[in-house]
C-alpha positions as CSV (number, residue, x, y, z in Angstrom):
1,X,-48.4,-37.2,-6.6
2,X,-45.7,-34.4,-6.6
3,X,-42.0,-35.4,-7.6
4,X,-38.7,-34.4,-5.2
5,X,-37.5,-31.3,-7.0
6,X,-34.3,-33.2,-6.0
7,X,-34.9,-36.1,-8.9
8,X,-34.5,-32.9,-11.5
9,X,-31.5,-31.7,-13.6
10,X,-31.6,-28.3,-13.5
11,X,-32.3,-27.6,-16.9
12,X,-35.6,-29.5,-17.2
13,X,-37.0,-29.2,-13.5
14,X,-39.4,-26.3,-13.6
15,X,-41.2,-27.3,-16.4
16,X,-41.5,-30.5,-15.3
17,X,-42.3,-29.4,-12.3
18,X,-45.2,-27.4,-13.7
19,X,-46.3,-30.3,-15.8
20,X,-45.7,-32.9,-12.8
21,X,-48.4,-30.5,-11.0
22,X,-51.4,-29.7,-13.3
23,X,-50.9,-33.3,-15.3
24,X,-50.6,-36.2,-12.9
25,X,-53.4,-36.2,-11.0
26,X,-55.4,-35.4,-13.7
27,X,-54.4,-38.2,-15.9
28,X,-54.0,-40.3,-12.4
29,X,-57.9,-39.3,-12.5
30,X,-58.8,-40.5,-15.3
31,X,-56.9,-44.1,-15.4
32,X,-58.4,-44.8,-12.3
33,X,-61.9,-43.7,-13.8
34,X,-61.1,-46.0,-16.4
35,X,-63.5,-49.0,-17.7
36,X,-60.8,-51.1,-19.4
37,X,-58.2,-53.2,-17.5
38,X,-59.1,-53.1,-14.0
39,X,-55.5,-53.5,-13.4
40,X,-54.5,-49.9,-14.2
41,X,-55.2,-48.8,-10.7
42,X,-53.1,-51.1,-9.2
43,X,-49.9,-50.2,-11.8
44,X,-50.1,-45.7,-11.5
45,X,-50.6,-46.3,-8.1
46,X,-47.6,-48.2,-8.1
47,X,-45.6,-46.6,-10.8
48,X,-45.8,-43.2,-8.9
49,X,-45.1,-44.4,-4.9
50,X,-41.9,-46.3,-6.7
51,X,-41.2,-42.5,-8.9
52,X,-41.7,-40.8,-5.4
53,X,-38.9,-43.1,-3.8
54,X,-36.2,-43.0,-6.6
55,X,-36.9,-46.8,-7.6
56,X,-36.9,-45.9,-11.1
57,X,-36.3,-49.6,-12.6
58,X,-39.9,-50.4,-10.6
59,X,-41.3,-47.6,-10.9
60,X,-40.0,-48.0,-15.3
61,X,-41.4,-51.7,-15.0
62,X,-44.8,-50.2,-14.1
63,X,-45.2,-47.3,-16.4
64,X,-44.4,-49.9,-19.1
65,X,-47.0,-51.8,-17.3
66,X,-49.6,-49.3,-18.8
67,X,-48.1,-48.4,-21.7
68,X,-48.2,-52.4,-22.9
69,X,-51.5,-52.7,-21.5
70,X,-53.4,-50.0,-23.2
71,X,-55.2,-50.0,-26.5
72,X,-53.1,-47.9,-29.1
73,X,-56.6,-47.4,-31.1
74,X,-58.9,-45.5,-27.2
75,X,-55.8,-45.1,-24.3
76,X,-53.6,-43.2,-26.4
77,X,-53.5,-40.2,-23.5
78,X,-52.7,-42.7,-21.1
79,X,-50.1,-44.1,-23.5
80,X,-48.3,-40.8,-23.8
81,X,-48.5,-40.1,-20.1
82,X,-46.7,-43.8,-19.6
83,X,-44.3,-42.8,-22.3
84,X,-43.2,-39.4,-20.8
85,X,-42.6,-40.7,-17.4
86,X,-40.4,-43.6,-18.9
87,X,-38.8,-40.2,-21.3
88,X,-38.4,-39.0,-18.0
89,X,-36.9,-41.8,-15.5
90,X,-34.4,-42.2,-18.4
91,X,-33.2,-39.2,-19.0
92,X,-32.7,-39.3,-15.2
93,X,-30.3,-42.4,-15.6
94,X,-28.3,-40.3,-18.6
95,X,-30.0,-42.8,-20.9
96,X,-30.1,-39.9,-23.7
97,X,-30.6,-41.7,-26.7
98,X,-33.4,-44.0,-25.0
99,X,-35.0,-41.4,-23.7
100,X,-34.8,-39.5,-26.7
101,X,-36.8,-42.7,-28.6
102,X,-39.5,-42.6,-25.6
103,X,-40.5,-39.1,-26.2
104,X,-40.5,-39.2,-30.1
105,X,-42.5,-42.3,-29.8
106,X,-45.3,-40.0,-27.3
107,X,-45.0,-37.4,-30.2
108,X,-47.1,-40.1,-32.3
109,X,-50.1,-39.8,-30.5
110,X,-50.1,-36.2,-30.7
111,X,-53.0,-35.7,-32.9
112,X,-55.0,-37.5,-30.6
113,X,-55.0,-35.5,-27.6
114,X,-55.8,-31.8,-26.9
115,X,-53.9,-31.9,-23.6
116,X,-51.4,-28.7,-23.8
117,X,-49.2,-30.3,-20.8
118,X,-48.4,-32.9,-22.6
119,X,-46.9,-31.5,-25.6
120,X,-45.0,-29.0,-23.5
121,X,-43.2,-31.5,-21.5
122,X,-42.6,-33.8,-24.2
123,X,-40.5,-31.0,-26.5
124,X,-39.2,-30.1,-22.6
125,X,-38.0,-33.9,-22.6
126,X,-36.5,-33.8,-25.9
127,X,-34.7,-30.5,-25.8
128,X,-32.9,-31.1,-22.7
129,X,-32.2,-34.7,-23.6
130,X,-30.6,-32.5,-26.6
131,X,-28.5,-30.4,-24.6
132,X,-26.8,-33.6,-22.4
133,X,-26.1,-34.4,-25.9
134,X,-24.3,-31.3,-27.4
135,X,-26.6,-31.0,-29.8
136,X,-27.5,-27.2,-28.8
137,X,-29.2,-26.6,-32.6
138,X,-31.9,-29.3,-31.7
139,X,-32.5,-28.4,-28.0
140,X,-33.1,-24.9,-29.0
141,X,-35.2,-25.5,-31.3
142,X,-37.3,-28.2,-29.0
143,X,-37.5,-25.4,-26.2
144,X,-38.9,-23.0,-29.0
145,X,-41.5,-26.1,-29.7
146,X,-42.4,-26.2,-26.2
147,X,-42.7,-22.3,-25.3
148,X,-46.2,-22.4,-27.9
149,X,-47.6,-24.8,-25.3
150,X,-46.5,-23.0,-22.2
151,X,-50.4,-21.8,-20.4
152,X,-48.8,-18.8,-18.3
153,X,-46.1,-16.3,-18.4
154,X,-43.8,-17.9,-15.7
155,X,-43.9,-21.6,-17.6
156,X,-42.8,-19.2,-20.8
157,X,-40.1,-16.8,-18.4
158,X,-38.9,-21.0,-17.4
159,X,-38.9,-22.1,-20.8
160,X,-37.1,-18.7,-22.3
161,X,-34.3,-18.9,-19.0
162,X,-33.5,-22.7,-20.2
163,X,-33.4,-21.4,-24.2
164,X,-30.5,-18.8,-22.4
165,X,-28.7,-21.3,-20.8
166,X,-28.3,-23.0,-23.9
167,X,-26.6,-20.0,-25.3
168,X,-24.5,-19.5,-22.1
169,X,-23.2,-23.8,-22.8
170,X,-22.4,-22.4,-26.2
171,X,-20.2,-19.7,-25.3
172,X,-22.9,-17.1,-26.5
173,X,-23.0,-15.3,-23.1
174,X,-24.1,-11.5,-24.8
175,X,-26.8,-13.6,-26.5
176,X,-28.3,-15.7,-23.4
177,X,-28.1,-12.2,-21.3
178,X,-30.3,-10.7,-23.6
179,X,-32.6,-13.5,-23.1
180,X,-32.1,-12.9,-19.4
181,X,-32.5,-9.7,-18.8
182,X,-36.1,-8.8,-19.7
183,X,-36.8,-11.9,-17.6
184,X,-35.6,-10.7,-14.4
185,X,-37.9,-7.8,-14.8
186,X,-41.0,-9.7,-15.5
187,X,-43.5,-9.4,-12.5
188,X,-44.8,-12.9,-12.8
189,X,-40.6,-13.8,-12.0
190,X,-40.0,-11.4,-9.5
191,X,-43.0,-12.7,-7.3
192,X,-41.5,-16.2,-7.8
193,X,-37.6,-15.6,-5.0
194,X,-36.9,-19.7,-7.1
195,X,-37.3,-18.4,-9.9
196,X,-36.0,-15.6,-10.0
197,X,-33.2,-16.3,-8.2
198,X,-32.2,-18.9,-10.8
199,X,-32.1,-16.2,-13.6
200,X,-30.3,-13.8,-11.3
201,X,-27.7,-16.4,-10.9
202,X,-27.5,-17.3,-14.8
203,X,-27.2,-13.8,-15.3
204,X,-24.3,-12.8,-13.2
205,X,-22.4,-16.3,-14.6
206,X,-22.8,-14.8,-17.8
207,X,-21.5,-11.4,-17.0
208,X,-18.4,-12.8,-14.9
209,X,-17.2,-15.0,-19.0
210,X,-17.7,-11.8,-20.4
211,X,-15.9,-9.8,-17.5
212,X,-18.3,-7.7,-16.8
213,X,-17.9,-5.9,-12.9
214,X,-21.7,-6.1,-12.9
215,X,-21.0,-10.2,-12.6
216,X,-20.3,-10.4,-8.5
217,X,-23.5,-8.4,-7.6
218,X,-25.6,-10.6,-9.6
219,X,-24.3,-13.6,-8.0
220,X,-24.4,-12.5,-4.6
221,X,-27.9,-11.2,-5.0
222,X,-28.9,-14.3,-6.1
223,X,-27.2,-16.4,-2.8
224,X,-29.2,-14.0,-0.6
225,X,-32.4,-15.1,-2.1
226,X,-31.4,-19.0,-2.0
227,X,-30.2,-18.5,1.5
228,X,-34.0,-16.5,3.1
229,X,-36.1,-19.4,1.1
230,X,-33.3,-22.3,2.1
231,X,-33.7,-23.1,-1.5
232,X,-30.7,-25.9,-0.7
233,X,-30.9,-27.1,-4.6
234,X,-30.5,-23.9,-6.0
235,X,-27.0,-22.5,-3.1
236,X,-25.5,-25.7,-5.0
237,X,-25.8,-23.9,-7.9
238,X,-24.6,-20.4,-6.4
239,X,-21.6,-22.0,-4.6
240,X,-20.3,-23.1,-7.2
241,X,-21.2,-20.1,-9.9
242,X,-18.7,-18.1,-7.3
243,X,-16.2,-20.5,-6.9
244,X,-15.9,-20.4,-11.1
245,X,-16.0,-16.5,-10.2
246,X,-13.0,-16.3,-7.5
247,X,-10.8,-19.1,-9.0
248,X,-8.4,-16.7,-10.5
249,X,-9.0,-13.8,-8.6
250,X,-9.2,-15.5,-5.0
251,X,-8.5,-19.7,-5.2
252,X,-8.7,-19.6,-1.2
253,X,-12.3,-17.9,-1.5
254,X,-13.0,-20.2,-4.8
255,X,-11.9,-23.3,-2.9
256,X,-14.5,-22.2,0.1
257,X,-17.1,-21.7,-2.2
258,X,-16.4,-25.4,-3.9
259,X,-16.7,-27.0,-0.4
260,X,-20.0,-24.9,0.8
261,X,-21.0,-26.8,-2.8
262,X,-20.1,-30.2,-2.2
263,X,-21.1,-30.3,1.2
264,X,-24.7,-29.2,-0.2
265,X,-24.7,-31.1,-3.0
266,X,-24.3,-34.4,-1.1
267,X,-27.2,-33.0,1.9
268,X,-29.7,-32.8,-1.3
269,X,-28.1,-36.0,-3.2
270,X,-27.6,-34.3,-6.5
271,X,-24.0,-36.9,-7.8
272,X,-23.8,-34.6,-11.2
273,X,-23.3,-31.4,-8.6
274,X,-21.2,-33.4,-6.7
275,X,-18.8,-33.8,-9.6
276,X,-18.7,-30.3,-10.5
277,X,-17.9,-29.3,-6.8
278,X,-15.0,-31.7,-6.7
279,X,-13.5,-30.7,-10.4
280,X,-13.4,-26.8,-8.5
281,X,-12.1,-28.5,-5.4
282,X,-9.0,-30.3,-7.7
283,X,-8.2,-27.0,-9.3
284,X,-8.3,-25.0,-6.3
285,X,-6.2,-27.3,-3.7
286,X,-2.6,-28.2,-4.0
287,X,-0.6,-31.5,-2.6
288,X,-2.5,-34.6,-0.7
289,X,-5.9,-32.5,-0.6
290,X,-5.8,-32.2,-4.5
291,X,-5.3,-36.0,-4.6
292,X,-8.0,-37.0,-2.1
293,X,-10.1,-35.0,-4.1
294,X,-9.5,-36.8,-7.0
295,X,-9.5,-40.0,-5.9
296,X,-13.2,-39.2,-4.7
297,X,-14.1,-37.7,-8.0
298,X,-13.3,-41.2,-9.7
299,X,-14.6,-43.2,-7.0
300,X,-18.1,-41.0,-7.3
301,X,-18.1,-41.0,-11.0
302,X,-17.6,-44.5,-11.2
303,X,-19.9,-45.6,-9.2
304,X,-22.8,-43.3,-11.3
305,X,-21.5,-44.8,-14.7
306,X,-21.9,-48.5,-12.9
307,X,-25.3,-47.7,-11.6
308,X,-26.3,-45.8,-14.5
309,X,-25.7,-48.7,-17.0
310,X,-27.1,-51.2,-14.8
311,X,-30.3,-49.2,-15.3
312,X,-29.9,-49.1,-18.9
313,X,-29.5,-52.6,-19.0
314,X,-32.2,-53.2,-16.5
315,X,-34.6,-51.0,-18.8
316,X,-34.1,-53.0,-21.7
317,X,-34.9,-56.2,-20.1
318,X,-37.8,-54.9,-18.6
319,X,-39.2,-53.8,-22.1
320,X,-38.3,-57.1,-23.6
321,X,-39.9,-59.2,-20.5
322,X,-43.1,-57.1,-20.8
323,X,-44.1,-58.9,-23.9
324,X,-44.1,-62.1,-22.3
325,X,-46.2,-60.6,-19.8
326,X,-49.1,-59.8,-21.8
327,X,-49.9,-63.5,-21.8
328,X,-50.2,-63.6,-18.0
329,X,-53.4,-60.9,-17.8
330,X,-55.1,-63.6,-16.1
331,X,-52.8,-64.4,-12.7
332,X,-52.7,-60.7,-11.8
333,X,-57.0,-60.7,-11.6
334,X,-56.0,-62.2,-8.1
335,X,-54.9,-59.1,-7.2
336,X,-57.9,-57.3,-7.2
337,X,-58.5,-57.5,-3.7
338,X,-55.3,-55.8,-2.9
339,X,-55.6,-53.5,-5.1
340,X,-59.0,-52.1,-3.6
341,X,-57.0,-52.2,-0.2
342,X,-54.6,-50.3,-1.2
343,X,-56.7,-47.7,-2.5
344,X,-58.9,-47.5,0.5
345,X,-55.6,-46.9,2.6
346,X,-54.4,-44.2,0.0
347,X,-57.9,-42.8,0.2
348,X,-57.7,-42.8,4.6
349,X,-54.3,-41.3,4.0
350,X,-55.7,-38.6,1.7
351,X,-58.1,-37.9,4.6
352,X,-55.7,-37.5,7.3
353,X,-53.8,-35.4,4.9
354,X,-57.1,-32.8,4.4
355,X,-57.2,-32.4,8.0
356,X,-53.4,-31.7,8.5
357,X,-53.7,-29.3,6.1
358,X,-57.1,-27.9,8.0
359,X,-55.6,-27.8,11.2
360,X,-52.7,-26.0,9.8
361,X,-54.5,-23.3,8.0
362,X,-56.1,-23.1,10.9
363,X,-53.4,-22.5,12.9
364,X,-52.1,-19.9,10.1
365,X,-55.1,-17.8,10.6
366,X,-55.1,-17.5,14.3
367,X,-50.8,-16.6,14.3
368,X,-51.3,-14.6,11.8
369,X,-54.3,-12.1,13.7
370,X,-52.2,-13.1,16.9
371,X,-49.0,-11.8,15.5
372,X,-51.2,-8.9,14.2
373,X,-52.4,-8.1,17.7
374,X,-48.9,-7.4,18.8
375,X,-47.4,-5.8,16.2
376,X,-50.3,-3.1,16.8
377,X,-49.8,-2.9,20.7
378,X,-46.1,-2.8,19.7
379,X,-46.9,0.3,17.2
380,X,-48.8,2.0,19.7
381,X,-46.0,1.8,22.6
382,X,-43.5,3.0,20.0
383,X,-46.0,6.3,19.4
384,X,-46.4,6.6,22.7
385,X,-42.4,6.4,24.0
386,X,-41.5,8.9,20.7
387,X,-44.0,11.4,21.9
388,X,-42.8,10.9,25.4
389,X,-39.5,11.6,24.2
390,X,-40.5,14.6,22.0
391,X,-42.3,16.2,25.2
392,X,-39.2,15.8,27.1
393,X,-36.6,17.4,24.6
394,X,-39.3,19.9,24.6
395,X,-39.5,20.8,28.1
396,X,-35.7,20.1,28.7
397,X,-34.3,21.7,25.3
398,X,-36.7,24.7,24.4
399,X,-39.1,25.7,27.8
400,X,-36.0,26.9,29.7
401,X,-34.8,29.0,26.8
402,X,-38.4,30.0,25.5
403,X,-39.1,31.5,29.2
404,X,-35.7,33.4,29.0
405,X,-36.2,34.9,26.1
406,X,-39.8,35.8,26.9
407,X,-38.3,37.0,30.1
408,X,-35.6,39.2,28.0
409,X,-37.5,40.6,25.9
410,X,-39.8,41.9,28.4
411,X,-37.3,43.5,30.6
412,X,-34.7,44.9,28.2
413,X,-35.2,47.6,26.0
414,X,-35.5,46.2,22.1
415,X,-34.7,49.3,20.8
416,X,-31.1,48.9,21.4
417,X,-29.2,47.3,18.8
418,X,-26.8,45.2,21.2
419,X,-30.4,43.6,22.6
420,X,-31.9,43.3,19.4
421,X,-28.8,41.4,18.4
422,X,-29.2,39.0,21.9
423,X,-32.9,38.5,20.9
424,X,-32.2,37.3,17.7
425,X,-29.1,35.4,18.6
426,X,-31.8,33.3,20.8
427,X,-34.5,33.0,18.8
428,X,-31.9,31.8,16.3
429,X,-30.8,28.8,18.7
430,X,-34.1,27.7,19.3
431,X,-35.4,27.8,15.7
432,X,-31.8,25.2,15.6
433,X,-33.4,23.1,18.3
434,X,-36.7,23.2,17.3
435,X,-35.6,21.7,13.9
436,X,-33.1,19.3,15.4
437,X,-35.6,17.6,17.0
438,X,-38.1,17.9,13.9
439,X,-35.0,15.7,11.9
440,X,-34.6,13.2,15.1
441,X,-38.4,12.2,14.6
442,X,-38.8,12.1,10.9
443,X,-39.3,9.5,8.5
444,X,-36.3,7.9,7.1
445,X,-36.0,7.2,3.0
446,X,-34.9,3.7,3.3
447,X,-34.8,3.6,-0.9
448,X,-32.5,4.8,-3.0
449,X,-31.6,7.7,-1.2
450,X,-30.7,5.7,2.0
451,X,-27.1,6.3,1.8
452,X,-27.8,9.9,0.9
453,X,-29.5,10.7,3.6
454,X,-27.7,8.5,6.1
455,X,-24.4,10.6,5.0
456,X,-26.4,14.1,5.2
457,X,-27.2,13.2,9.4
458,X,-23.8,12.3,10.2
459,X,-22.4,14.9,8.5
460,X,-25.3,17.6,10.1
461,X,-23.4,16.7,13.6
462,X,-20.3,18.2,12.0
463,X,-19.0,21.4,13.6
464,X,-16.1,23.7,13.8
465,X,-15.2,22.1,17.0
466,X,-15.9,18.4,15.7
467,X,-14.7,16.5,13.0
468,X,-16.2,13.3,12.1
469,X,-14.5,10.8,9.7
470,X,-16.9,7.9,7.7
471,X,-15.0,4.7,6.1
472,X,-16.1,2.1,4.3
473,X,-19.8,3.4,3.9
474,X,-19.7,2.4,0.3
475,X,-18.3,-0.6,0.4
476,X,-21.9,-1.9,1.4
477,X,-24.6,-3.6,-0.7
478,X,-27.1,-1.6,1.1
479,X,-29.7,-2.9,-1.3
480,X,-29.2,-6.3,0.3
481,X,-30.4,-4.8,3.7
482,X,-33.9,-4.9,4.9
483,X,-35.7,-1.9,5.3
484,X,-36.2,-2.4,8.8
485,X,-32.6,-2.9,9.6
486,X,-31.6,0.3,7.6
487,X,-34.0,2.5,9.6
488,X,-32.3,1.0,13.0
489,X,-28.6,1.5,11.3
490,X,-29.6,5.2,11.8
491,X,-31.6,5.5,14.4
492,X,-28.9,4.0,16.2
493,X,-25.8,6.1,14.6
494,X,-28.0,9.2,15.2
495,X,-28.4,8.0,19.3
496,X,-25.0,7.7,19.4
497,X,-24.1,10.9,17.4
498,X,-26.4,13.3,19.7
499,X,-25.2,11.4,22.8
500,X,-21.6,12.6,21.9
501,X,-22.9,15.8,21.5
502,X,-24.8,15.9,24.7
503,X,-21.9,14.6,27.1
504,X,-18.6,13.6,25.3
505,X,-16.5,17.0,24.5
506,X,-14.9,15.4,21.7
507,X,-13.2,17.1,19.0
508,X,-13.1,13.8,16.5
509,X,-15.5,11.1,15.9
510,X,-14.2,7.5,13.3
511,X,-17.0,6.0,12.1
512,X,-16.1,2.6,10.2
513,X,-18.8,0.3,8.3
514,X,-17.4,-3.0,6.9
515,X,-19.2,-6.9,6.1
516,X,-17.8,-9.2,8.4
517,X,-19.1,-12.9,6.7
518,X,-22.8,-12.5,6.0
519,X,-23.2,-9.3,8.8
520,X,-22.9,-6.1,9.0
521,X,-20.6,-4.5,11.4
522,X,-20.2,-1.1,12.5
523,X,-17.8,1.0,14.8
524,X,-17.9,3.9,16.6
525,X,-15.4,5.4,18.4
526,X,-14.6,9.4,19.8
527,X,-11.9,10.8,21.6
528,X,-14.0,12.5,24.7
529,X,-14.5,12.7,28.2
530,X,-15.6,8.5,28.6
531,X,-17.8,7.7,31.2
532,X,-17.6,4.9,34.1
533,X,-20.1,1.9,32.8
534,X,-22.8,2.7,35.1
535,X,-23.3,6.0,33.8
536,X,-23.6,4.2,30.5
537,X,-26.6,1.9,31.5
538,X,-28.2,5.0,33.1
539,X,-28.5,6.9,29.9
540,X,-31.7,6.1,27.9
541,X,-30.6,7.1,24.7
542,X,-28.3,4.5,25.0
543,X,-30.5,1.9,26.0
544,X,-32.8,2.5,23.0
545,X,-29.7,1.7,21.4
546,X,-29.0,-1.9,22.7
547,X,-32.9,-2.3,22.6
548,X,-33.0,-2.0,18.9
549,X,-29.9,-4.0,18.2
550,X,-30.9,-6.7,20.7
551,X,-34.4,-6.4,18.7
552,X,-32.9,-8.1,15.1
553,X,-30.9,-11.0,16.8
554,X,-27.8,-8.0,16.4
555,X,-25.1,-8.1,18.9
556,X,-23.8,-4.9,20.7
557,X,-20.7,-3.5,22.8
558,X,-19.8,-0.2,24.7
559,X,-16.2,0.4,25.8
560,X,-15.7,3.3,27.6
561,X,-13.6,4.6,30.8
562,X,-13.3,8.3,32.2
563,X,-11.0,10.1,30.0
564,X,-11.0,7.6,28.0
565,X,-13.1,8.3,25.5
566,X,-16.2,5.9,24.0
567,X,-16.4,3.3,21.5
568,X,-19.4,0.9,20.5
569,X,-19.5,-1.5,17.7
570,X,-22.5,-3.6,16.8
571,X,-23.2,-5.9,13.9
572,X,-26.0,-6.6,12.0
573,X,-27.3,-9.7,10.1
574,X,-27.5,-9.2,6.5
């Protein structure tokens, strides 16, 4: 049974995670395979429904359950696996020191198993129960112990990203981004957005303590990758890594970042983010809002020290009771019965489960070669309207003038030097169409020479007759933009560009790129002839505008009156 990432602390949930996915059901296997106490079905089956629904004092009572049951001298696998999930529900509770003795008591039984999961997770356990402690030396350390028992690169990349965040608790930010930064170029991270995204964001937190400018894009790359996977957990963690990063610079923005924290923090029930949203929200608000937020930090953190120590307290009596209940092995045989129920309704549920899972690969498959279909009929239309539209600027730009210079050249005599002159002049012009056209259809580098080449085709529409002004072009994270919305930013700017040149008569052209919230936005504007609206909708260059705007969920506006000149401005989702 696979845990709620949400039960985690951040430190300790992807190995756990990992160890949570290839160890459970194994062990889960082989208890229920087991010939000894029929009543270990009845208490994993249990212990992990009651883990599953945060009711960690059950789901404790049960795991103890095992643990008490089993025979130190054969079960001591299933012994350790008892003892790492009570390590585990305690740490959960901030019972450090108890859960501290549950994973040193697992480490006993080491030399009995072979089971590399097991050890990882344990030194997991103890390191991070380190950490909550202060006791960075020891958690370190522990980390280091578990990294030998990682099976794959991205368990080691996990392990190595929680050994840097050690160093970043301890102030050693130049030490932790050297961890960090051969990390975020590992292919087994960069294939995993969670992942990777978490170092990113580690990362950038470290640069911003040691005030490095790199710090903001760091951050903001990391929100973009939380945000396209709605990886809610990990924007807690983002939110409030910026608010830290605007507090001094911009307590307005900081104080908006702190909310967007809180607010996510209480959708994915995580009380320890909660609290750190709130201390940002206390330093970044003045007056009665500074006090309501306060008041709500103590009632909050009250309530988890009250709940917390009820656990503790709960835990202890449970371990004391359990001895008892080793001398009552022979009331719970009457729940045998049950207990074969239950298993045959976990088994039916298993099944419905397989053919969900059928159906919806299923269904995969056939959107998938659907989605396919189109995207090849959609291909084939876009050939076909570009060669349409190349055989058009053909006949309308270069047949008339090809035939007229044909025509010239026949009738006039070449030996003069003022028709010579003519001649060339005309081939010259449409050698200038001919490669005008040859730039409107060619591929576009959307990589690192975007920007480059975006500037090079405004600029081209430049003329001694035409000045055109750019601002705020490289104020822009292009990088953050997909490639198919880059190619459309030009596409369209070029449209626009050659539809001035075709009918405005301008003599200056403002274009003006800025990020308005999480979209890009751009504005185009000339000082020209204008046009009446209808004239506008008649024009197909324009129209492939709105069509590939309208295409991205981008939004799209033409203001223009006779003698008024033109403007458009669009936006594009980032």
């Amino acid at each position: 049974m696979a845990l709620k990432k949400k039960h985690f602390p951040i430190y300790i949930i992807l190995p756990l995670l990992f160890f949570i996915i290839h160890s459970c059901k194994k062990e889960q296997q082989s208890i229920l395979k087991s010939k000894g106490n029929p009543n270990y079905t009845k208490y994993i089956t249990l212990a992990e429904k009651f883990l599953e629904n945060q009711k960690f004092d059950s789901a404790f009572y049960y795991y103890n359950k095992i643990k008490s049951s089993s025979d130190p001298t054969k079960d001591q696998e299933k012994i350790i696996y008892s003892l790492l999930k009570i390590a585990y529900i305690q740490q959960v509770q901030a019972d450090y020191s108890g859960s501290e003795s549950s994973a040193t008591e697992a480490l006993r039984f080491f030399q009995a198993t072979t089971n590399p999961e097991y050890k990882c997770f344990t030194y997991s356990v103890l390191a991070s129960n380190y950490k909550s402690l202060f006791d960075f030396d020891k958690a370190i350390y522990y980390f280091n112990q578990a990294y030998h028992f990682a099976e794959n690169e991205l368990q080691k990349a996990i392990l190595k990203n929680n050994i840097a965040v050690i160093f970043r608790e301890k102030e050693d930010y130049q030490k932790a981004i050297q961890i960090l930064m051969p990390l975020s170029l590992k292919k087994d991270v960069l294939n995993n957005p969670e992942y990777y995204a978490l170092i990113l964001d580690n990362l950038g937190y470290c640069y911003y303590k040691l005030g490095n400018t790199k710090s903001l894009g760091y951050l903001k790359q990391s929100l973009v990758i939380r945000e396209k996977i709605k990886d809610n957990f990990g924007l807690t963690t983002s939110y409030m890594s910026l608010s830290d990063y605007f507090i001094k610079s911009n307590p307005k923005l900081a104080n908006e970042y702190a909310q967007l924290a809180y607010e996510n923090a209480t959708i994915v029930n995580n009380t320890s983010d909660r609290l750190k949203s709130l201390e940002s929200l206390i330093q970044t608000s003045v007056g009665n809002q500074s006090k309501s937020y306060s008041e709500k930090y103590i009632r909050i953190n009250d309530s988890i020290t009250k709940v917390r120590q009820k656990a503790r307290n709960q835990f202890a009596k449970i371990k004391y009771d359990s001895k008892k209940e080793k001398e009552e092995n022979l009331a719970l045989k009457t729940q045998k019965t049950e207990t074969a129920l239950e298993l045959e309704q976990q088994k039916n549920k298993n099944l419905l489960l397989y053919f969900l899972i059928l159906i919806g690969i299923l269904s995969t498959i056939f959107l998938y070669y659907y989605l396919k279909a189109i995207n090849k009929k959609e291909k084939i239309q876009t050939s076909y309207d570009t060669e349409t539209r190349i055989a058009k600027k053909l006949h309308d730009e270069l047949a008339n003038d090809v035939y007229h210079t044909m025509a010239f050249a026949e009738t006039q005599d070449l030996s003069s030097s003022q028709n010579k002159e003519i001649l060339l002049t005309n081939l010259d012009a449409i050698y200038s169409r001919t490669r005008n056209i040859s730039k409107e259809n060619s591929t576009i580098d959307t990589g690192l020479q975007f920007v480059a080449g975006l500037k090079e085709m405004m600029s081209s529409f430049n003329t001694a007759a035409v000045t055109i002004l750019i601002n705020g072009m490289d104020s822009i994270n292009w990088n953050a933009l997909e490639t198919n919305k880059k190619i459309i930013v030009y596409r369209v700017l070029q449209e626009l560009l050659i539809n001035m040149k075709k009918h405005s008569q301008c003599s200056l052209v403002v274009i003006a790129f800025k990020k308005n919230e999480n979209k890009l936005q751009i504005d185009y504007s000339d000082n020209g002839l204008g046009a009446a609206s209808d004239k506008i909708n008649s024009r197909n260059g324009l129209q492939n505008v709105e069509n590939r705007i309208m295409a991205i969920k981008g939004t799209i506006t033409f203001d223009t009156k006779p003698g008024k000149g033109f403007k458009s401005s669009f936006t594009i989702p980032i």
